[in-house]
Backbone bond lengths (Angstrom), bond angles and torsions (degrees), N, CA, C in turn:
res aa  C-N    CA-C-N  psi(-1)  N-CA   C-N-CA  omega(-1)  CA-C   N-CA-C  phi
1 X - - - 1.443 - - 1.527 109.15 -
2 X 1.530 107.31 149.10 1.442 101.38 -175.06 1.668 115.10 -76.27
3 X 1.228 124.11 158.58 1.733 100.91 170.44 1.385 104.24 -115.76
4 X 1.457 100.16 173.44 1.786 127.39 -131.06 1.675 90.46 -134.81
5 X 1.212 106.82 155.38 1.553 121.61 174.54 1.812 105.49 -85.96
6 X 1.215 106.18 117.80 1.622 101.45 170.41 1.034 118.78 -123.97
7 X 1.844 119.88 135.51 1.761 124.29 -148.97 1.256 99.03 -107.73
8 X 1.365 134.55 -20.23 1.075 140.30 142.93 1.868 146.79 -18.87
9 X 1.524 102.49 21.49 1.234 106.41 -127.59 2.158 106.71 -90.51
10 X 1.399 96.66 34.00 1.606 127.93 167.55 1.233 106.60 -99.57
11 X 1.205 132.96 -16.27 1.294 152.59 173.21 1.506 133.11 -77.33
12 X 1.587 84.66 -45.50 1.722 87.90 163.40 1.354 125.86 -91.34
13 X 1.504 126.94 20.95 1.452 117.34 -177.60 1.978 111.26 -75.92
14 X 1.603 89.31 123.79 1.582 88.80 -164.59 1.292 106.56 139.66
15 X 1.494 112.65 -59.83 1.886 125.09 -150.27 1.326 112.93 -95.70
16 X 1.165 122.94 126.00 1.588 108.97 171.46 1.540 114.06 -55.48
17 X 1.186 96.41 164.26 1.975 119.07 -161.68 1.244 109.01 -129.44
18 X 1.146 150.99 -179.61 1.708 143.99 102.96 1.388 112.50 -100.76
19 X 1.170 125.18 119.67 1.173 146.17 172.17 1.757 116.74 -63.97
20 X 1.620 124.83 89.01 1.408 119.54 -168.60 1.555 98.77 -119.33
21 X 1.094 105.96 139.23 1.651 136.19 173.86 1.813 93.17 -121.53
22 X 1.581 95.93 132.15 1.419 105.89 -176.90 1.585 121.67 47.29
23 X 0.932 117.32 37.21 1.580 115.27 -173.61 1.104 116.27 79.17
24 X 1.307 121.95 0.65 2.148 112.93 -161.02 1.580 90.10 -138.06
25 X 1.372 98.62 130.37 1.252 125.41 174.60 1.773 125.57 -53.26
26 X 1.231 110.77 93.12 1.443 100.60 -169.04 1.783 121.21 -108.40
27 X 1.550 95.09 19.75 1.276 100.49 175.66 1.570 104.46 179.14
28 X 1.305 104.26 143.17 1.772 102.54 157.36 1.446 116.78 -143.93
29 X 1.010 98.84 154.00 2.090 104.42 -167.22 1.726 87.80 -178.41
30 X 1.943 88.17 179.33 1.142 117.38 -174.27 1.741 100.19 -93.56
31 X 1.352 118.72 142.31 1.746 126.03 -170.86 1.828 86.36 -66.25
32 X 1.048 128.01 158.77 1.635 121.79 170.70 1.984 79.13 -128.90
33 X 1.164 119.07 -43.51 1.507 93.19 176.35 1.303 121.08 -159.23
34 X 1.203 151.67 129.57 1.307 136.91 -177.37 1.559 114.99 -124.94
35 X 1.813 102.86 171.81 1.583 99.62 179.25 1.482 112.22 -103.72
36 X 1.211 139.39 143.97 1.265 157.97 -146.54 1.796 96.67 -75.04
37 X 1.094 137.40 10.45 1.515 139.19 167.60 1.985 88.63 -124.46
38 X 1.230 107.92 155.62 1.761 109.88 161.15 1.509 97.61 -74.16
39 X 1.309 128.84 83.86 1.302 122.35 175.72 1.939 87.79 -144.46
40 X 1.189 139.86 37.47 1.405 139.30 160.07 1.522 105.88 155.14
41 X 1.286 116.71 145.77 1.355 131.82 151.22 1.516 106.76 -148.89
42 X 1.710 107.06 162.00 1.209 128.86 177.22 1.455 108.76 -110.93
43 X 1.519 137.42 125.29 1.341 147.35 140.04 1.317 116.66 -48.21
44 X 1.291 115.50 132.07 1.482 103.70 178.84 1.588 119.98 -77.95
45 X 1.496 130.84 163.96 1.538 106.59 174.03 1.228 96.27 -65.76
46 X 1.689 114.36 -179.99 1.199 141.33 -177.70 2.006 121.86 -176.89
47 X 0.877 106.29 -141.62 1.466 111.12 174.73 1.509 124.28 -98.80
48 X 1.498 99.24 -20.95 1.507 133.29 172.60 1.709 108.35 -58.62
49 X 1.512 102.93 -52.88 1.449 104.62 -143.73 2.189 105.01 179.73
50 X 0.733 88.88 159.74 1.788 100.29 178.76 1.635 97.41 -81.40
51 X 1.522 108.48 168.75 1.312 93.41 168.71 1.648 115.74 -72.32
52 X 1.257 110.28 151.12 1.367 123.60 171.71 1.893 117.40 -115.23
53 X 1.153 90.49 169.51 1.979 100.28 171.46 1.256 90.28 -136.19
54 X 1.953 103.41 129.87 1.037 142.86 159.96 2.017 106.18 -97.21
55 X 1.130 109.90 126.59 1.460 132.39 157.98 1.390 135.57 -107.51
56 X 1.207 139.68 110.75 1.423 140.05 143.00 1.195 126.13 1.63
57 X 1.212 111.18 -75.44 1.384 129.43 176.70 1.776 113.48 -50.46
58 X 1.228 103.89 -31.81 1.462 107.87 171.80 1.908 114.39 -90.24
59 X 1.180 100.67 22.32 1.297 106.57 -166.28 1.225 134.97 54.50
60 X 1.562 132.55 52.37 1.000 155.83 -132.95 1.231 92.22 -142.73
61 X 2.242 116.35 126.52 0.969 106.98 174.37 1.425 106.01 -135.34
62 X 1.380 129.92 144.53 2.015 130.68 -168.96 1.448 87.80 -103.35
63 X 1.426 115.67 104.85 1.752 132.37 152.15 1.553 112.09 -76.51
64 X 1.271 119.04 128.10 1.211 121.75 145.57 1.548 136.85 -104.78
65 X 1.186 110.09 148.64 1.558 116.54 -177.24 1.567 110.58 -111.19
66 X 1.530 120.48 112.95 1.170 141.97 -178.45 1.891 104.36 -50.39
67 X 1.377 134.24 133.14 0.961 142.91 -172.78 1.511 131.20 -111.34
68 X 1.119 154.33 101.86 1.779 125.69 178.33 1.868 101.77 -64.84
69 X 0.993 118.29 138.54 1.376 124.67 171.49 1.583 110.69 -82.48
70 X 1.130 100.71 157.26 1.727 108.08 -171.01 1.463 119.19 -93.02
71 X 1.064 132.27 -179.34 1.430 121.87 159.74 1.579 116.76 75.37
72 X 1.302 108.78 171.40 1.715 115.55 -150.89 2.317 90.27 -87.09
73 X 1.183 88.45 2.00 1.510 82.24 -170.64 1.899 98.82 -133.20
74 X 1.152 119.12 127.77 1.254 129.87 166.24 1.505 137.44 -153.06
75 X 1.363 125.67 130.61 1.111 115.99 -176.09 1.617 114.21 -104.14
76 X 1.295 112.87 124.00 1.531 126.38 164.61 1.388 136.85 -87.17
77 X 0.931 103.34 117.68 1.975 111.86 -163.25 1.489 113.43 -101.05
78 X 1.521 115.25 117.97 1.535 92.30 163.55 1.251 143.10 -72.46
79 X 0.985 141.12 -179.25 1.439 130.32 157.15 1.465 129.02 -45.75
80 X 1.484 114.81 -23.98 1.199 119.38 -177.97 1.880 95.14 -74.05
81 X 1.326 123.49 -59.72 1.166 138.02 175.33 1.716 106.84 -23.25
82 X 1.272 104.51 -79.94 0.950 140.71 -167.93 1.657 108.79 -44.78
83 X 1.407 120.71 -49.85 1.272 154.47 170.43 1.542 115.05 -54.65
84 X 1.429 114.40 -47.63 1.252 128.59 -162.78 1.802 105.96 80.76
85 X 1.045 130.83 48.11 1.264 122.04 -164.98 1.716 86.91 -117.45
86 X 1.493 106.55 124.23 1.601 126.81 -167.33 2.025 106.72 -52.28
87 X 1.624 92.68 138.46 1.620 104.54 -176.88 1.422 97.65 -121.05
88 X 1.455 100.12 159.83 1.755 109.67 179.82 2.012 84.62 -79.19
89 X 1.402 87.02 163.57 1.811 108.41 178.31 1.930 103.71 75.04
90 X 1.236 133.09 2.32 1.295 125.25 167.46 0.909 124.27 -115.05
């Protein structure tokens, strides 16, 4: 699946990202933490890189790439889910 820009970026702590400035990919890792507006996240260290801070304001954008999960057990999310976009019963 292709990946998508997500503004959400309190959302991704956990998930791998690619981190693009100007269209070009200048990093990928797992979010280690972000703030609840797209206004900062942290990459975790890795083999890539130490941890870093990614910003908005610096034109900094967290892409995600949609996954099938492995294994005899998986959970599938829609976009609404995924989004935070409001469900009856919450």
């Amino acid at each position: 699946m292709k990946p998508y820009p997500h503004h959400a970026w309190n959302r991704l702590v956990g998930l791998p990202v690619e981190i693009r400035k100007d269209s070009e990919v200048v990093r990928t890792g797992v979010v280690e933490d972000a703030m609840p507006v797209p206004a900062a996240l942290w990459l975790a260290a890795d083999a890539s890189g130490g941890r870093a801070l990614f910003t908005a304001a610096e034109g900094y954008e967290a892409w995600i790439r949609p996954q099938a999960l492995g294994g005899k057990l998986c959970y599938k999310m829609t976009a609404d889910q995924l989004h935070g976009a409001p469900t009856l019963g919450r």
